[in-house]
N, C-alpha and C positions, 0 to 999 in steps of 0.2 A: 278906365277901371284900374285901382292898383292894386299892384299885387305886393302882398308882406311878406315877407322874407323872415316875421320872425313870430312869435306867436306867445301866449302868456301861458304862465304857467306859477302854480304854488308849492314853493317848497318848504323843506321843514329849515327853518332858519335856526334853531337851538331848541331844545326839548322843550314841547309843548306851544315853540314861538312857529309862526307860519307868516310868508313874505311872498306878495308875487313880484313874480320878476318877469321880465322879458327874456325870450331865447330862441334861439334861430331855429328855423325850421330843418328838422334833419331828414336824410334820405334814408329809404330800411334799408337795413342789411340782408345779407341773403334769408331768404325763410321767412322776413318779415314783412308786415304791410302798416302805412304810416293810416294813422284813423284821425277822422274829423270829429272831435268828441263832441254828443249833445249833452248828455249830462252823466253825474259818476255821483252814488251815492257813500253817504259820508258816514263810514261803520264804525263799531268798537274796537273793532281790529286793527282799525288806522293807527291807535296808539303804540301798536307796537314799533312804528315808523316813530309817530309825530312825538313821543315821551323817550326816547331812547338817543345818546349820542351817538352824534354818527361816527363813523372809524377815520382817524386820522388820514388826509388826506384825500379822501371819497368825497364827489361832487354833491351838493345837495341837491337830497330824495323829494320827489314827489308824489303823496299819497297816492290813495286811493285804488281800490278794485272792485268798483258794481260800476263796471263801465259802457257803455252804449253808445255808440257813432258810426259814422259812415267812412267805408274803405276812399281813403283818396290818394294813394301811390301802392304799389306793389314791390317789392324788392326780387329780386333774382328765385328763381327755383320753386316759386308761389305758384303755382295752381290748385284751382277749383274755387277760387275767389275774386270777383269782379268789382270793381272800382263801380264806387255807390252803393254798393250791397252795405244793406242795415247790417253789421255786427257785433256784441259784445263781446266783454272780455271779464272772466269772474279772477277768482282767490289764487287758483292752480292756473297759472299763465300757460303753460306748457310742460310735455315731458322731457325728462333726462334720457336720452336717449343710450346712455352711458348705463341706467338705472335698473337692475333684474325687473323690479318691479313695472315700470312702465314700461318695458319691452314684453310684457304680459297684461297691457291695459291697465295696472293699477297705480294711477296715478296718486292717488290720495295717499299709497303707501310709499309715495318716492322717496328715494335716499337725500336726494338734491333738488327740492325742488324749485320749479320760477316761480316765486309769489310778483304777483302785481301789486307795486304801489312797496314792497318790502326789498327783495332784492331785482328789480324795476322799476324803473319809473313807472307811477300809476296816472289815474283818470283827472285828481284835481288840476284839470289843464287842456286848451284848447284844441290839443295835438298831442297825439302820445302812439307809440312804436308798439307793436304786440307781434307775436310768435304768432305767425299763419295756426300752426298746429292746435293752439291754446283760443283760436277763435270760437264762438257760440254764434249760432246763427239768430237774427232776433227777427222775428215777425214785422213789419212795415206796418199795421194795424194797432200795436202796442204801442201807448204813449213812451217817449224816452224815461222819463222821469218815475213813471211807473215800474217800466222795466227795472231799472238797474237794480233796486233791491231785492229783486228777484232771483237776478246773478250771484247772490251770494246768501244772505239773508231770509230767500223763495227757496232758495236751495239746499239749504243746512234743513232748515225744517221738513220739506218736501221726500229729501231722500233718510232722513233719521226716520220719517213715519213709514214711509213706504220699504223701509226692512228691515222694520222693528219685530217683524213675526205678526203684529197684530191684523185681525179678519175681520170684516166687517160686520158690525153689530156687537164686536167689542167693545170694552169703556175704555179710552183711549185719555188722560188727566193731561193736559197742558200746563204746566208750573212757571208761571207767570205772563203776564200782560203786556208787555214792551212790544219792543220792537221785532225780534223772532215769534214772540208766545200771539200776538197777534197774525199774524203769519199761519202760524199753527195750529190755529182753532179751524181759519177757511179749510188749511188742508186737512184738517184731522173729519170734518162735519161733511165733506165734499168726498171724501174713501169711503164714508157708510159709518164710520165709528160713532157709539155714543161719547159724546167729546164733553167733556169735564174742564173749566178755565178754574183755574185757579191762582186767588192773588187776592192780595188783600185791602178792607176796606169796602163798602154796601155801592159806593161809586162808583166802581166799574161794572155792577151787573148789568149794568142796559148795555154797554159796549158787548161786553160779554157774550149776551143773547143775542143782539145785534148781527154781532162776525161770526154766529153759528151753535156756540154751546146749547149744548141741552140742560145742561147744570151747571150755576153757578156758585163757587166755593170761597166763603172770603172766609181768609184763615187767619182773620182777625179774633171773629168771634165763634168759629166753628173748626171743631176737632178733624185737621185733616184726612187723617187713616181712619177714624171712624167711618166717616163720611164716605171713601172709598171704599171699605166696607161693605157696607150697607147696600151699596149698588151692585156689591158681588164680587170688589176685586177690581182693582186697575191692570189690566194685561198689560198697557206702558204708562207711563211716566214721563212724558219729555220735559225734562227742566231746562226751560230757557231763564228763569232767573236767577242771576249769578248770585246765588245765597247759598251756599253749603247749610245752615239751619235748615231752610224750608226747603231742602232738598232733601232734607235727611227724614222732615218727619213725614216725607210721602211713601216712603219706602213699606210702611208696617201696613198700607193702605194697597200693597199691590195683592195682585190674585198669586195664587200657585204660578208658580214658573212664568210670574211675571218681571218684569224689569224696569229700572231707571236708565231711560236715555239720554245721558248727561250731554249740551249742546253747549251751554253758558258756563265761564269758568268761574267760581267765585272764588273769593278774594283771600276764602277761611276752608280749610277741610271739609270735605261732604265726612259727617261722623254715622258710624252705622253699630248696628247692635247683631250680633253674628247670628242670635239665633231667628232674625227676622229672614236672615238668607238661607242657612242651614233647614229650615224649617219650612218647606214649601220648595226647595228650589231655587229662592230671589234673584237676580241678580240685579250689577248697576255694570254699565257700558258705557264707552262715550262716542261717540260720533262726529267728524266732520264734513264739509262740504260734500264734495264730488266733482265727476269727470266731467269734460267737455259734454258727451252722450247726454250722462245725468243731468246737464243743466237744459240741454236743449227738450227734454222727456218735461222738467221741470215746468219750463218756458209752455209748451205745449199743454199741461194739464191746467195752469194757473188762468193760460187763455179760454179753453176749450169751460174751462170750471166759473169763469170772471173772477177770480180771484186777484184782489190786488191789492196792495198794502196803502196802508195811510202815509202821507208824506208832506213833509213842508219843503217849500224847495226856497232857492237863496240863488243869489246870481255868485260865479268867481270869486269877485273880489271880497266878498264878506266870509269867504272859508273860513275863516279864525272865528267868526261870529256861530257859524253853524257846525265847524270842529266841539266849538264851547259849552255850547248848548245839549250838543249830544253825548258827550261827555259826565254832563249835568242832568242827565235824561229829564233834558226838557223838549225835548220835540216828541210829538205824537205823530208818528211814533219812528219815520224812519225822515232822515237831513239829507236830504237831495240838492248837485250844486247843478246849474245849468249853464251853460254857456253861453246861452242865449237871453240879454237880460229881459228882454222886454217880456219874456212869460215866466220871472223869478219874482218871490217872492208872495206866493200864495200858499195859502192853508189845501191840499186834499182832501 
């Protein structure tokens, strides 16, 4: 049997360009454990690696953070993690220990924090180093490939609903269909809320009702806020579509001392009219990720619920092909890279 000494990996070769290369296999450092990656899914958020140059002199980055593989070395000072244990690894790699805030568990408000795949090396790769601290524990029962978007993508969605205030048999509005708003309907329909998708176009109503909605809103041809309304009032709002327009016109559609839970950044101002807030109470929030805790809570409800996202997966070496595409938002609805080719390259 041989054994390699060096292992592949994808990094960002100049903004928006991606190269695999080969690179040796490194040992962790103290606190850390080296992981067997099986698959890393391939998010929006990568851009901020893969579109950005990198800082003079700095080694080239390796995306990715919806990571899932198996512990296969330990570094120094690591306990309560055993070599072979399924792990992920999400957004928030670990705390700043250094940080007021995550020396009070809040890691999401850290001053410094370790992103995976940003200031890390991430998943797009067959091996990759992670912070013990910054582990998620992942179920053995979970496909890989399903998993990973759940580390990050499960988990944006899952913890924006789950403390958004909203109680069950609320009208809880999903603003849009992609990759998160998909995500968002399972979790929003599986808490008890009347779940409202909204997106536009008569083509996704069967998806729609499909992944849970009780109502569906194309806000092509049908007046948003009316529509919210009429049902009595959206208590939230989660906009996963990075549109500031149709972000904006869901607002007038919320109940009293309801809110916009902004997840997706878009690209244009969310514009608002004061007295839609002034006037009820409104508010608009935004939300990100969450903690270790909260991914594994996530991990557990998404199981416990069968919750699981659509995915296309891709072997390594066609990263640049499934960077492009979801980029393009043409993948339905989340780009999974697997490292294993012989099960790459199938629809979910």
């Amino acid at each position: 049997m041989t054994i390699r000494s060096s292992y592949r990996a994808v990094v960002v070769k100049a903004p928006g360009q991606l190269e695999l290369v080969e690179r040796p296999i490194p040992k962790p450092s103290h606190g850390q454990v080296r992981i067997r990656v099986e698959a890393c899914g391939v998010c929006h958020s990568d851009s901020a690696t893969v579109e950005r140059d990198a800082a003079e002199g700095a080694p080239p980055r390796v995306p990715g953070h919806e990571v899932v593989g198996r512990i296969e070395a330990l570094g120094d000072g690591v306990s309560g993690w055993n070599i072979g244990q399924r792990v992920g690894v999400g957004f928030l790699a670990g705390e700043d220990r250094s940080c007021p805030s995550c020396r009070q568990g809040d890691i999401v408000n850290c001053e410094n924090p370790v992103i995976t795949g940003m200031t890390t090396d991430g998943g797009y790769a067959e091996i990759m180093l992670a912070e013990a601290r910054g582990l998620v524990r992942v179920p053995d029962d979970l496909d890989a490939a399903e998993a990973a978007p759940l580390l990050c993508a499960g988990l944006t969605t899952f913890n924006a609903l789950r403390n958004s205030g909203a109680r069950a048999g609320d009208v809880v509005a999903i603003h849009g269909l992609g990759g998160l708003g998909h995500l968002a309907v399972q979790f929003a329909n599986r808490m008890g809320f009347y779940t409202v998708a909204i997106a536009r176009g008569a083509d996704k109503s069967e998806l729609a009702l499909q992944l849970g909605a009780h109502r569906y809103l194309d806000a092509k041809v049908e007046n948003v806020a009316e529509v919210l309304r009429g049902l009595g009032g959206a208590k939230v709002v989660l906009g996963t579509a990075p549109t500031g327009k149709g972000m904006s016109e869901t607002v007038p559609g919320l109940a009293p001392r309801g809110k916009l839970v902004v997840v997706a950044v878009p690209g244009e101002p969310i514009e608002l009219n004061a007295i839609d807030l002034v006037f009820g109470g409104r508010a608009v929030v935004g939300a990100l990720t969450g903690t270790v805790a909260d991914n594994e809570q996530a991990l557990a409800f998404a199981r416990l619920q069968n919750i699981r996202p659509l995915i296309e997966t891709f072997p390594l070496e066609q990263a640049q092909a499934a960077y492009d595409r979801m980029m393009r938002a043409d993948v339905r609805f989340r780009a999974v890279l697997l490292m294993n080719p012989d099960h790459a390259g199938a629809a979910v």
